[in-house]
C-alpha positions as CSV (number, residue, x, y, z in Angstrom):
1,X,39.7,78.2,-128.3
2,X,41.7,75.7,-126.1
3,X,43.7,78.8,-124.6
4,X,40.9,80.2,-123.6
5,X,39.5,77.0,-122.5
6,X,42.1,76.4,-120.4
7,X,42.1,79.9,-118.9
8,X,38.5,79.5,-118.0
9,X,39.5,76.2,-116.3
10,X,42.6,77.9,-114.4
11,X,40.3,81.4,-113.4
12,X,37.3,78.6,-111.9
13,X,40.0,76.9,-109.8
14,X,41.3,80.4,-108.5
15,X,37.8,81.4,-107.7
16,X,37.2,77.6,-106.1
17,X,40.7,78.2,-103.9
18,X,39.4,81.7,-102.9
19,X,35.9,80.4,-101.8
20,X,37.1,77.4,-100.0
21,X,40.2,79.5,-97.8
22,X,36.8,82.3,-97.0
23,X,35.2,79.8,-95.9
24,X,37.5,78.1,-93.7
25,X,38.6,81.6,-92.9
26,X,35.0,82.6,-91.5
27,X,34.6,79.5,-89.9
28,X,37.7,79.8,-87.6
29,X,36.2,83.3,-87.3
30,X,37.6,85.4,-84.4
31,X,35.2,86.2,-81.3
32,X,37.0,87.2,-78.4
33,X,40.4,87.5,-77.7
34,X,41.9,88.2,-74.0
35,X,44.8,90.3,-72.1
36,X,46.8,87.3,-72.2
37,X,46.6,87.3,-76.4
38,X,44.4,83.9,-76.4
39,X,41.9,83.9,-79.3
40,X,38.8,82.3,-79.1
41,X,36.4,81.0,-81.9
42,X,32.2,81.3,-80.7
43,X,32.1,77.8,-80.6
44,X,35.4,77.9,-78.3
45,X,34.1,80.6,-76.2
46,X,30.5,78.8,-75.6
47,X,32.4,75.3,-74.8
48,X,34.3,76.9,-72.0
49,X,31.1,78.4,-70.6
50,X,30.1,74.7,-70.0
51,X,33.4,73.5,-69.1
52,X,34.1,75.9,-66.7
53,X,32.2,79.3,-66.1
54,X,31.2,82.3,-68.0
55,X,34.5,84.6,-67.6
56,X,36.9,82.3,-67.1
57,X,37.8,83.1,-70.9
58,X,39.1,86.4,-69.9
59,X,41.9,84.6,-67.3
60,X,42.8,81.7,-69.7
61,X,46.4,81.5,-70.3
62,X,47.9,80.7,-73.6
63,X,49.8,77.3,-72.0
64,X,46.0,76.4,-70.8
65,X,44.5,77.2,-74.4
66,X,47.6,75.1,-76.2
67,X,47.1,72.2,-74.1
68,X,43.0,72.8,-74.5
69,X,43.6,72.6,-78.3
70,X,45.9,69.2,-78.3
71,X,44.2,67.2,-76.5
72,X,40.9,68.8,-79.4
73,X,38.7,68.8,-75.8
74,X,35.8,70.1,-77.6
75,X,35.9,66.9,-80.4
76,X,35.5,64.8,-76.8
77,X,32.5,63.0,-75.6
78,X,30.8,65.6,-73.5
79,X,29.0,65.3,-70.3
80,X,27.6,67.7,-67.5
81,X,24.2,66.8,-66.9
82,X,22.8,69.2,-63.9
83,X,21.1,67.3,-61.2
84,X,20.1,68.8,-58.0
85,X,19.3,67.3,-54.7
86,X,18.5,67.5,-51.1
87,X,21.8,68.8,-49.0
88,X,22.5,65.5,-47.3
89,X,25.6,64.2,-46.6
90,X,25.3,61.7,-49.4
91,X,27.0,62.5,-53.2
92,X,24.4,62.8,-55.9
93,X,24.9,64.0,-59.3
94,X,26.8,66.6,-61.0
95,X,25.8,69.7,-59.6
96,X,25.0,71.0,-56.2
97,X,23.6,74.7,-54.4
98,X,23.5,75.0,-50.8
99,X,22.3,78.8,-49.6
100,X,26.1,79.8,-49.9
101,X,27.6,78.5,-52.9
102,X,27.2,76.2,-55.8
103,X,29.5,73.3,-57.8
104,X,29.8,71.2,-60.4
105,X,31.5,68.7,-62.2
106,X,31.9,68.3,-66.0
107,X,33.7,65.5,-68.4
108,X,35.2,65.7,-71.5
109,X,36.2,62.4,-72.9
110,X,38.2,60.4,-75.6
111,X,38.8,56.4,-75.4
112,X,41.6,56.7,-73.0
113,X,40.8,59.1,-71.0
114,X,38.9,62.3,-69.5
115,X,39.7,66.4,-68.7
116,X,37.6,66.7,-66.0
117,X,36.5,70.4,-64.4
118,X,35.1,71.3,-60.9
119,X,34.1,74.5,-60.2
120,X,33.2,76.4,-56.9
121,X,31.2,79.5,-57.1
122,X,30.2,81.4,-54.1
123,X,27.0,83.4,-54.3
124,X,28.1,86.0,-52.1
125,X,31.0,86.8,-49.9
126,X,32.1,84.4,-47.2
127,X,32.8,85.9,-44.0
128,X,35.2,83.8,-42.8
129,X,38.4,83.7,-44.9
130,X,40.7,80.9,-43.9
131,X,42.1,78.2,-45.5
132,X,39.8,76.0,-47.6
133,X,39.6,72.9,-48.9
134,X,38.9,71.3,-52.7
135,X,39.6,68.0,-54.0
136,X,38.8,64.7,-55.6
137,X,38.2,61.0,-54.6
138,X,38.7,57.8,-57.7
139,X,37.1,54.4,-57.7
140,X,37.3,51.6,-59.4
141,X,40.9,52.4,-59.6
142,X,41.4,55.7,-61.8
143,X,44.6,56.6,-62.4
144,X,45.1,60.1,-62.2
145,X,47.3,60.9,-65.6
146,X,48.4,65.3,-65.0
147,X,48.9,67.5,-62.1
148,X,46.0,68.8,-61.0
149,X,45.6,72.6,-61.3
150,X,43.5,74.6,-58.5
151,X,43.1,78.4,-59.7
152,X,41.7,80.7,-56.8
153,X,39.7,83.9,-58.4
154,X,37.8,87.0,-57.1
155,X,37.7,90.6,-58.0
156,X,41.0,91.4,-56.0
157,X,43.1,88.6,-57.1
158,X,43.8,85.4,-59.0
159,X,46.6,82.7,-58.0
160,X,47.0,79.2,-58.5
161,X,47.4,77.1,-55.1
162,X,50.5,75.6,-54.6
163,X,49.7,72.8,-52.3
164,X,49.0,69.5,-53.2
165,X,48.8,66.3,-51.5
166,X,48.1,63.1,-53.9
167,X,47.1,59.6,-52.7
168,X,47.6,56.8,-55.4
169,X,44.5,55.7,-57.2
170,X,42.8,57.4,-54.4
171,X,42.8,61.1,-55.0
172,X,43.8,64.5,-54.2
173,X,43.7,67.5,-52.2
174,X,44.4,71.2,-52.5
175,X,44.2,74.0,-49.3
176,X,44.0,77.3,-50.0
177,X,43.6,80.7,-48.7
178,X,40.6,82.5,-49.8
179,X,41.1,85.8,-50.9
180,X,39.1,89.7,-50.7
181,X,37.1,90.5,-53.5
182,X,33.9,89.3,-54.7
183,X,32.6,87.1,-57.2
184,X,35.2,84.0,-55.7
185,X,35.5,81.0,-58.2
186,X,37.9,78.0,-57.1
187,X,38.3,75.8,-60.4
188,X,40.1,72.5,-60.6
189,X,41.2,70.7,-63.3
190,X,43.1,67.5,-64.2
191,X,42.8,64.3,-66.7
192,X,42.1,60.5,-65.4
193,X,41.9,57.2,-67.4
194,X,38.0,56.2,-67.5
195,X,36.2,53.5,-66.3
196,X,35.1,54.7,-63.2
197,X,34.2,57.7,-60.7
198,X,35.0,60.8,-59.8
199,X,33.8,62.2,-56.5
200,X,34.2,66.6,-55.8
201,X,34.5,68.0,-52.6
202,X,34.8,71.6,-51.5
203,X,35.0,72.3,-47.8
204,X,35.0,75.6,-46.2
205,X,36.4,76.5,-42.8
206,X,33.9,78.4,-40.6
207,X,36.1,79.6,-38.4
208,X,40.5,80.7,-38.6
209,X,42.3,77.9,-39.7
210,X,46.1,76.9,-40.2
211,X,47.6,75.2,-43.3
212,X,49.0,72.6,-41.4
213,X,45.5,72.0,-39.7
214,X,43.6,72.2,-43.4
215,X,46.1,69.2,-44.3
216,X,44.9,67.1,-41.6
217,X,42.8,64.4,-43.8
218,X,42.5,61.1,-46.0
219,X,41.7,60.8,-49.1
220,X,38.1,58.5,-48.6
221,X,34.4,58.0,-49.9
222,X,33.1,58.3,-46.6
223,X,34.8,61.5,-45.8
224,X,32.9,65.1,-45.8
225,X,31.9,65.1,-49.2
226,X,31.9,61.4,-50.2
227,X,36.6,63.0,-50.2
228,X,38.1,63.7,-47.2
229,X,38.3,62.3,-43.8
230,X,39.2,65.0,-42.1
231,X,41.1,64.5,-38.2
232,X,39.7,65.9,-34.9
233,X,40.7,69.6,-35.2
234,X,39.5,70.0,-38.4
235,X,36.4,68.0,-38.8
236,X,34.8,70.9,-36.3
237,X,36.0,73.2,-38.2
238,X,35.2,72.4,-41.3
239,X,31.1,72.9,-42.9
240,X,30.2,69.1,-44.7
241,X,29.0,70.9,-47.9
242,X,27.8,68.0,-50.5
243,X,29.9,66.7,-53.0
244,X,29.3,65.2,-56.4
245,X,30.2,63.0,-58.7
246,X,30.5,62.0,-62.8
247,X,31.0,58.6,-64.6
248,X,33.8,58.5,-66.5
């Protein structure tokens, strides 16, 4: 009787083991996985919508999803509350549309500090395709902690910019040529320490530009976009879109 006691006790431990790894199995259930062999749960795949865009799962990289996983972004206070407002040259809220394009800003944050995601979606195709503009203003002294990252998408091509210029506790910016294709997406995305703001700008050149010319700004709150004060040359050139702006 105790033998078969005991064997009783050993088969509902088995069965226990079996139902628990299912279970954790299911959970981390596999939804989509991409050309460049990154795995995403649901839940993963949903978060990233927010984060960044719908499709931007199908260009992740495995370096982006390992560092997306360390830091556990999707355990992080999350914020990207959508507020819209009249195109002034003020910086309002989170999100902003003009007739041309659209962007946004979006936290995720632990006590120390923040990922933070801007994204630039144009609605159609620009006609002009120069070198534009996309970067961010601090206050309150934010220290920016990573490299920013500026990936430049469309239907033709996908490259990440390689020019950066970085002013201490003030900011950054990023020029970049815009490329053929359609459906053009210019992300950026970077971690600061919290306690303060983070202003967006995007600004596109309305007519042929140089690199040299794009570079021609400071980092400032009352530049084009609440980010950069551009110099003579290239404040004509350049369209004023909105920018906006998240506590972190």
């Amino acid at each position: 009787m105790l033998r078969v006691k005991s064997r009783l006790i050993l088969l509902s431990l088995l069965c226990l083991s079996f139902f628990s790894s299912f279970t954790l199995v299911s959970a981390k259930e596999i939804y989509f996985t991409n050309d460049n062999g990154v795995s995403l749960t649901k839940e993963e795949y949903d978060f990233l919508t927010k984060m960044y865009w719908d499709g931007y799962q199908k260009m992740m990289t495995k370096e982006e999803y390992q560092r997306f996983d360390d830091n556990n972004i999707m355990d992080r206070e999350y914020e990207e509350k959508v507020v819209t407002y009249n195109d002034t040259p003020l910086t309002r809220g989170t999100f902003h549309q003009s007739l041309a394009k659209s962007i946004k800003i979006s936290r995720s944050c632990d006590s120390n500090n923040c990922a933070i995601s801007v994204v630039l979606t144009w609605l159609g195709v620009p006609k002009v395709k120069s070198y534009d503009v996309m970067g961010c203003s601090f206050d309150n002294g934010l220290q920016l902690i990573t490299t920013p990252h500026t990936r430049v998408s469309s239907s033709d091509k996908t490259y990440f910019s390689d020019d950066l210029q970085v002013t201490e506790k003030k900011g950054f910016g990023s020029s970049f040529k815009i490329p053929t294709g359609t459906g053009l997406i210019i992300n950026q995305d970077f971690y600061v320490s919290r306690n303060g703001h983070v202003y967006a700008s995007y600004q596109h050149a309305m007519s042929e530009t140089t690199l040299a010319i794009s570079r021609d700004y400071k980092i400032s709150g009352i530049g084009f976009g609440g980010v950069f004060e551009f110099g003579e040359k290239a404040s004509k050139i350049y369209d004023d879109m909105n920018g906006v702006d998240i506590a972190v």
